[in-house]
C-alpha positions in Angstrom: 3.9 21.2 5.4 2.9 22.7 2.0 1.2 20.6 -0.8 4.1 20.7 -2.7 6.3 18.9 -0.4 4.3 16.2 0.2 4.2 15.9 -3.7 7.7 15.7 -3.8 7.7 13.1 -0.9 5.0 11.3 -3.2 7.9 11.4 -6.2 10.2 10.3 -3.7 8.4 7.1 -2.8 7.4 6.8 -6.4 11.0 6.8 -7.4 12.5 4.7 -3.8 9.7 2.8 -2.8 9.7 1.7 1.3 9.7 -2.4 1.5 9.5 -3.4 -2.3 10.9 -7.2 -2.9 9.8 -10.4 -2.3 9.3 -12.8 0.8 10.3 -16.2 0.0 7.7 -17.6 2.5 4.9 -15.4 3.1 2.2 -16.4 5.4 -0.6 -14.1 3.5 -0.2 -12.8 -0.3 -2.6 -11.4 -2.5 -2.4 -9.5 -6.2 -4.6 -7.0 -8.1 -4.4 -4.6 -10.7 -6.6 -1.9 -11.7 -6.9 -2.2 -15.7 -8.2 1.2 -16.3 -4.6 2.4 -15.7 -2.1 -0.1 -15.5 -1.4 -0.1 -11.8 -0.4 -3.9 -10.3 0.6 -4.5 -6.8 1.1 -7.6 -4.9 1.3 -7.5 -1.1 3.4 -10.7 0.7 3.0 -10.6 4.7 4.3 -12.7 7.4 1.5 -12.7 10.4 2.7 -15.0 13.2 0.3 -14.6 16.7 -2.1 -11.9 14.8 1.1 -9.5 14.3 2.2 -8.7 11.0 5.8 -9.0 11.5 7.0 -8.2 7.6 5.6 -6.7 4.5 6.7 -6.4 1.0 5.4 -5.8 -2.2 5.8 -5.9 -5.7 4.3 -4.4 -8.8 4.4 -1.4 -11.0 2.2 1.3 -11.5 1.8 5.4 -11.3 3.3 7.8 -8.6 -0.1 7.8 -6.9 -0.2 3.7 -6.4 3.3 2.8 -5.2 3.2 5.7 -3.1 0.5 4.5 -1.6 1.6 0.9 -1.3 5.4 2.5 0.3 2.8 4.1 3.1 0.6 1.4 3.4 3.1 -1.2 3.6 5.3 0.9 5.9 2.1 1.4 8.6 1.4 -2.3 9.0 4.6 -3.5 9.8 4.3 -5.2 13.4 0.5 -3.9 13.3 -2.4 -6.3 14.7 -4.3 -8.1 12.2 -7.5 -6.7 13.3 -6.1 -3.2 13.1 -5.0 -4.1 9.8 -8.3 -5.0 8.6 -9.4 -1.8 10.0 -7.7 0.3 8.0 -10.3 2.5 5.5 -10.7 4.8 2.3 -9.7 7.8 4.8 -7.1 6.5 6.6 -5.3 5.9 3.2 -5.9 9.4 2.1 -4.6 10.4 5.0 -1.2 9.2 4.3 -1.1 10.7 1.0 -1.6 13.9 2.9 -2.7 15.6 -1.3 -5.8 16.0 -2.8 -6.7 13.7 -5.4 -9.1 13.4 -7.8 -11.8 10.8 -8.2 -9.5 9.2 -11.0 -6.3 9.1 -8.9 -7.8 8.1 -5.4 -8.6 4.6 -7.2 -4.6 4.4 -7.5 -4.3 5.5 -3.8 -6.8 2.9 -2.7 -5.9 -0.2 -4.8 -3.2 -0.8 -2.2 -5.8 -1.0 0.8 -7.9 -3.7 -1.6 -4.5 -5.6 -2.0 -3.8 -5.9 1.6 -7.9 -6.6 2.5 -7.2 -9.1 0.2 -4.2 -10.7 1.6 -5.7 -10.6 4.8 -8.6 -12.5 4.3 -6.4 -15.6 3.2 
């Protein structure tokens, strides 16, 4: 697949993001932004026997972030906790399957410090 579909695919999550909304009772939930640019996501998860059985999120932010989030939040559904907590800076980029530069892979990862976040409550 050629850069420029998977840039379209990022516009496409950008513009329908996978498993936005809220959870009325989540288990695990944890919020950051990124002041530099604007970017605000909050991650809700419901973990029940070290599965995460459903994800959501909320926020706003660039193409690059809730992107990011949509594929984040869609690869943890019924994942382990510890694999979870596993997940790194490359695995992320991974997803995004672009280049990015040093400016825009801070939007990519502030989803993966959201979840680490939510997971440690």
């Amino acid at each position: 697949m050629s850069f420029d579909l998977y840039r379209e695919h990022i516009l496409d999550l950008y513009k329908n993001p996978l498993n936005r909304g809220v959870i009325e009772h989540p288990t695990h939930e944890f919020e950051k932004n990124n002041p530099l640019c604007g970017d605000e996501i909050k991650i809700q998860l419901v973990v029940d026997n070290g599965k995460i059985c459903d994800v959501k999120f909320n926020g706003g932010g660039c193409a690059i972030s809730m992107a990011s989030v949509s594929l984040v939040t869609e690869k943890i559904k019924h994942m382990d906790i510890a694999d979870a907590k596993n997940l790194n800076k490359e695995d992320i980029l991974a997803l995004m399957h672009i280049p990015l530069s040093p400016v825009r892979i801070k939007c990519a990862l502030l989803s993966l410090d959201v979840l680490k976040g939510a997971l440690e409550r």
